[in-house]
C-alpha positions as CSV (number, residue, x, y, z in Angstrom):
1,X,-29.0,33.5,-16.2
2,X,-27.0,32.0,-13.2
3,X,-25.4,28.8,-13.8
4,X,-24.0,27.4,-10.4
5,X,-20.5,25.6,-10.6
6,X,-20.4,23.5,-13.6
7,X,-17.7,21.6,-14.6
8,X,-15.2,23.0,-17.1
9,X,-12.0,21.9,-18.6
10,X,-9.5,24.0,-20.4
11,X,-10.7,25.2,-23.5
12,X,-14.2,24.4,-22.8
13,X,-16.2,28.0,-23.9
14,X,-17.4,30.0,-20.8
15,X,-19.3,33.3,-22.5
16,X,-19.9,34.0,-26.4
17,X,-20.4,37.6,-25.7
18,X,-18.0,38.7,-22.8
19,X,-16.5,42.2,-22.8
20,X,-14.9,42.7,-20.2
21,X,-10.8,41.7,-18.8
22,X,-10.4,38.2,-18.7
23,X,-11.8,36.7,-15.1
24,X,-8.3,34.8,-13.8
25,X,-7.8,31.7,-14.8
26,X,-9.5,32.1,-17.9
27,X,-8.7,33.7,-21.8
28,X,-10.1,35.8,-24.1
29,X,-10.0,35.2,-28.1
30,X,-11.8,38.2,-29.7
31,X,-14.9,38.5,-27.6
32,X,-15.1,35.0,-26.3
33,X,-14.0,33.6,-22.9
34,X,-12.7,30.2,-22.6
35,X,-11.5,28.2,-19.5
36,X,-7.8,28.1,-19.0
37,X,-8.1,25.2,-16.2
38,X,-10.2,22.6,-15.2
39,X,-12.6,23.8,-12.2
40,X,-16.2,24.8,-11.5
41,X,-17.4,27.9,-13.4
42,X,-20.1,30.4,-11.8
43,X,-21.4,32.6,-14.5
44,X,-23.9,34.9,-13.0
45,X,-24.9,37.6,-16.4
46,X,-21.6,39.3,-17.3
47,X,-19.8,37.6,-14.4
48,X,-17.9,34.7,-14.6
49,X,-15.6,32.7,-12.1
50,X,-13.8,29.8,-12.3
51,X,-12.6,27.9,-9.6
52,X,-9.8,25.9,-10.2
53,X,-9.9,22.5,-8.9
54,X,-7.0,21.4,-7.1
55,X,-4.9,18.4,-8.6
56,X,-6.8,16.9,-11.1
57,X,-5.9,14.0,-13.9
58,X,-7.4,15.1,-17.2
59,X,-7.3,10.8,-18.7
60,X,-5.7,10.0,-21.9
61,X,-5.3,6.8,-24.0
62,X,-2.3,4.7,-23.1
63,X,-2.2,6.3,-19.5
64,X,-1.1,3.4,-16.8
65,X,-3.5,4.6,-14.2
66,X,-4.5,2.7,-10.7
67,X,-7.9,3.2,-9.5
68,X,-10.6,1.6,-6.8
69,X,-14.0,-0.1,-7.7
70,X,-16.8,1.9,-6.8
71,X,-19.9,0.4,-8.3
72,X,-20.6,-2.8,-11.1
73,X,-23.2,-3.6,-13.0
74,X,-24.1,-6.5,-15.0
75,X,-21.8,-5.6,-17.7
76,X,-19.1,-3.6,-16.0
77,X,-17.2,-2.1,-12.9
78,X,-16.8,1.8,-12.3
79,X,-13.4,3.0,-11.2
80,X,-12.5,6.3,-9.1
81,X,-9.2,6.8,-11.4
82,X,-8.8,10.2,-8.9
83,X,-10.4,11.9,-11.9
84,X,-13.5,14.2,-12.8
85,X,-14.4,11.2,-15.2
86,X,-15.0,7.6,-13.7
87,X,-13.5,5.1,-16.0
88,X,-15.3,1.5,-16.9
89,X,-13.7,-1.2,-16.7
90,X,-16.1,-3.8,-19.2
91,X,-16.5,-7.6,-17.9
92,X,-15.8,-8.7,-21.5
93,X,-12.2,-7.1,-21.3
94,X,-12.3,-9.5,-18.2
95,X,-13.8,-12.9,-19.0
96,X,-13.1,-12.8,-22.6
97,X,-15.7,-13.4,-25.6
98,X,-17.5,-15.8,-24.3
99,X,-18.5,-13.2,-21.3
100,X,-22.5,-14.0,-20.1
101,X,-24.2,-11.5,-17.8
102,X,-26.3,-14.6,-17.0
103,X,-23.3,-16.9,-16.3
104,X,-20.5,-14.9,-14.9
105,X,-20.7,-12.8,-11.9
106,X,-18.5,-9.7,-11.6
107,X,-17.5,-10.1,-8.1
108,X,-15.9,-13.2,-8.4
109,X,-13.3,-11.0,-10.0
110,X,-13.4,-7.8,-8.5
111,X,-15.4,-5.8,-5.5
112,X,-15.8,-3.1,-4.4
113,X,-13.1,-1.1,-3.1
114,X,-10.4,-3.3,-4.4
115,X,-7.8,-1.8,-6.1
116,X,-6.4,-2.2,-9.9
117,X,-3.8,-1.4,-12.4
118,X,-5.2,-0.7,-15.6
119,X,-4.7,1.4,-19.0
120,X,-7.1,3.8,-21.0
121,X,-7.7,2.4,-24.1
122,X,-10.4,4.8,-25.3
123,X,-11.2,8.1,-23.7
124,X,-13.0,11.7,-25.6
125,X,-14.8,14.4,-23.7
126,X,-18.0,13.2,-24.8
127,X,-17.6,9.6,-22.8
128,X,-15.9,8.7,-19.6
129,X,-12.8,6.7,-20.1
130,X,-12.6,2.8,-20.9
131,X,-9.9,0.7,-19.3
132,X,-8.1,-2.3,-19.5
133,X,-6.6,-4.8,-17.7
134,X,-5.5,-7.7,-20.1
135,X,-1.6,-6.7,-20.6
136,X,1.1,-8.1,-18.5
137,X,1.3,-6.4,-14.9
138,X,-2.2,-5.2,-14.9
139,X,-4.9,-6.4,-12.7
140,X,-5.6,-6.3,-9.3
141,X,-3.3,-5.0,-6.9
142,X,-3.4,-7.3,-3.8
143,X,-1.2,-5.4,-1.1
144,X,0.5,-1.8,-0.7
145,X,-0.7,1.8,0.3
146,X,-1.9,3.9,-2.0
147,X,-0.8,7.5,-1.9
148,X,-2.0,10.8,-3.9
149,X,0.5,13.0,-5.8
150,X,-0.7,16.2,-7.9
151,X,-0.4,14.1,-11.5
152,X,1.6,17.4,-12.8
153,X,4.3,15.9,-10.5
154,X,4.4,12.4,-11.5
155,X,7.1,13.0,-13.7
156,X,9.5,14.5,-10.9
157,X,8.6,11.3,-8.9
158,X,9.7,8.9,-11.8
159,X,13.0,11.3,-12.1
160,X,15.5,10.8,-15.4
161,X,15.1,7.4,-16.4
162,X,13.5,6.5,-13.2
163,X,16.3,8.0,-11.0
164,X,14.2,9.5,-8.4
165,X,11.9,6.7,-8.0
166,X,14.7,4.0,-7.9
167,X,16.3,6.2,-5.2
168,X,13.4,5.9,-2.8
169,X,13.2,2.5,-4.0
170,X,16.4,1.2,-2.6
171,X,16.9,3.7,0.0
172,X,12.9,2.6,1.8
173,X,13.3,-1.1,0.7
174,X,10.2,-0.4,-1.2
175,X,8.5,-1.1,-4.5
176,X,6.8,2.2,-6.1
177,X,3.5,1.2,-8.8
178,X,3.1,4.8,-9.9
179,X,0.3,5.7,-12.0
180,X,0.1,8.8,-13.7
181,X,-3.0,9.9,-12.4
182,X,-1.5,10.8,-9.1
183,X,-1.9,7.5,-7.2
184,X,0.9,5.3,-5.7
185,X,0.9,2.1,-4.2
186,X,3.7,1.2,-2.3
187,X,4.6,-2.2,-1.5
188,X,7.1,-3.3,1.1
189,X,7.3,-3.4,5.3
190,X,5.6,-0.8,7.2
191,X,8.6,1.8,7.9
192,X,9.9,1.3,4.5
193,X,6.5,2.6,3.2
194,X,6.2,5.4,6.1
195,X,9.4,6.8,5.0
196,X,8.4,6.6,1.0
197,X,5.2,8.5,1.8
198,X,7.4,11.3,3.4
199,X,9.6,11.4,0.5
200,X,6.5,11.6,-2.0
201,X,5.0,14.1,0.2
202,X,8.2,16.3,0.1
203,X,7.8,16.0,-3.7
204,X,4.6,17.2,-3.9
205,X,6.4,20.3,-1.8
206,X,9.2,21.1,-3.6
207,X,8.8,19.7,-7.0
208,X,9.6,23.6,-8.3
209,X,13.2,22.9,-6.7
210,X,16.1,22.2,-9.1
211,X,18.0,21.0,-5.4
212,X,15.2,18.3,-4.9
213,X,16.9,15.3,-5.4
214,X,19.7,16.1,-3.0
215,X,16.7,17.1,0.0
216,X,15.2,13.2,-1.0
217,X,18.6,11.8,-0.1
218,X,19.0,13.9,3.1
219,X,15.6,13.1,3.8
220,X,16.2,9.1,3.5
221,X,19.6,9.4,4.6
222,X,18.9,11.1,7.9
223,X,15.8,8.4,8.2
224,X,17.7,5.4,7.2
């Protein structure tokens, strides 16, 4: 049997019957091999390799996450959450109760390509995750660049108690909407948001470095 680069997610059980070492990037419990990363598997009789996919956001409920319409239908509007899942985003959660496919028409809210702010509110590997956009500062995001970050690295963006971010905040005269699936939007005037993409960018280099908040401020500093 050859199956050709299916998706996989940690966990998810590669071969039953595998007796050989452990492929890399997978594990073996007793004579069953499991994925230890989420990739594209190749499994080819006795051979199995996994290629792991570079970056990816693995959703979970309560996750702030900003994402880009792709498609709607008459009952709701798919978003690219920079995921291997596309979320939904249902029309109810938008008009309310009263919602009619026969009254209401999706693109008077959102289109294509525009960009939101949203949470997960529901999300299991058997389904693609469900969003919402009800609570206070969710919705559409009007203005800003979005930039990718691995979503490992989110956390050394936000810093202690928002440190790092409030540095490049004040230091780029910018305003940082970080999701934790690896996309930010930053708001604010053209070289403030040129220099907040170099910092984020250096992040996404050095994030292993325990020195990396003193190369953000040289970085801004020496900008400035």
């Amino acid at each position: 049997m050859v199956l050709v680069r299916t998706r996989v997610l940690p966990g998810d059980l590669l071969h039953d019957s595998y007796t050989g070492i452990a492929p890399p990037n997978t594990y073996k419990l007793g004579n069953k091999l499991f994925s230890l990363k989420v990739g594209l598997v190749e499994i080819d009789g006795k051979d199995v390799k996994l290629i792991p996919l570079a970056g990816p956001y693995i959703p979970r409920v309560n996750d702030f996450v900003i994402g880009k319409i792709i498609d709607f239908d008459a009952f709701s509007w798919d978003v690219d959450i920079n995921s291997i899942y596309t979320a939904h985003l249902p029309a109810q959660d938008v008009f309310g109760r009263e919602f009619s496919s026969q009254t209401h028409s999706l693109t008077s809210q959102f289109k294509v390509g525009d960009m939101l702010a949203a949470k997960i509110i529901a999300f299991d590997r058997t389904k693609d995750p469900v969003l919402t956009v009800r609570e206070h500062g969710l919705g559409k995001i009007v203005h800003g660049e979005p930039i990718k970050l691995s979503p490992s690295k989110i956390p050394r963006l936000i810093g202690k108690k928002g440190s790092m971010a409030k540095i490049i905040e004040t230091k780029t005269k910018t305003k940082l909407i970080i999701g934790q699936n690896g996309i930010i939007v930053v708001q604010g005037p053209s070289e403030g948001i040129v220099l907040a993409a170099r910092a984020i960018h250096l992040i996404e280099e050095k994030a292993h470095m325990p020195s990396l908040t003193n190369m953000i401020n040289e970085l801004l500093t020496k900008e400035v």
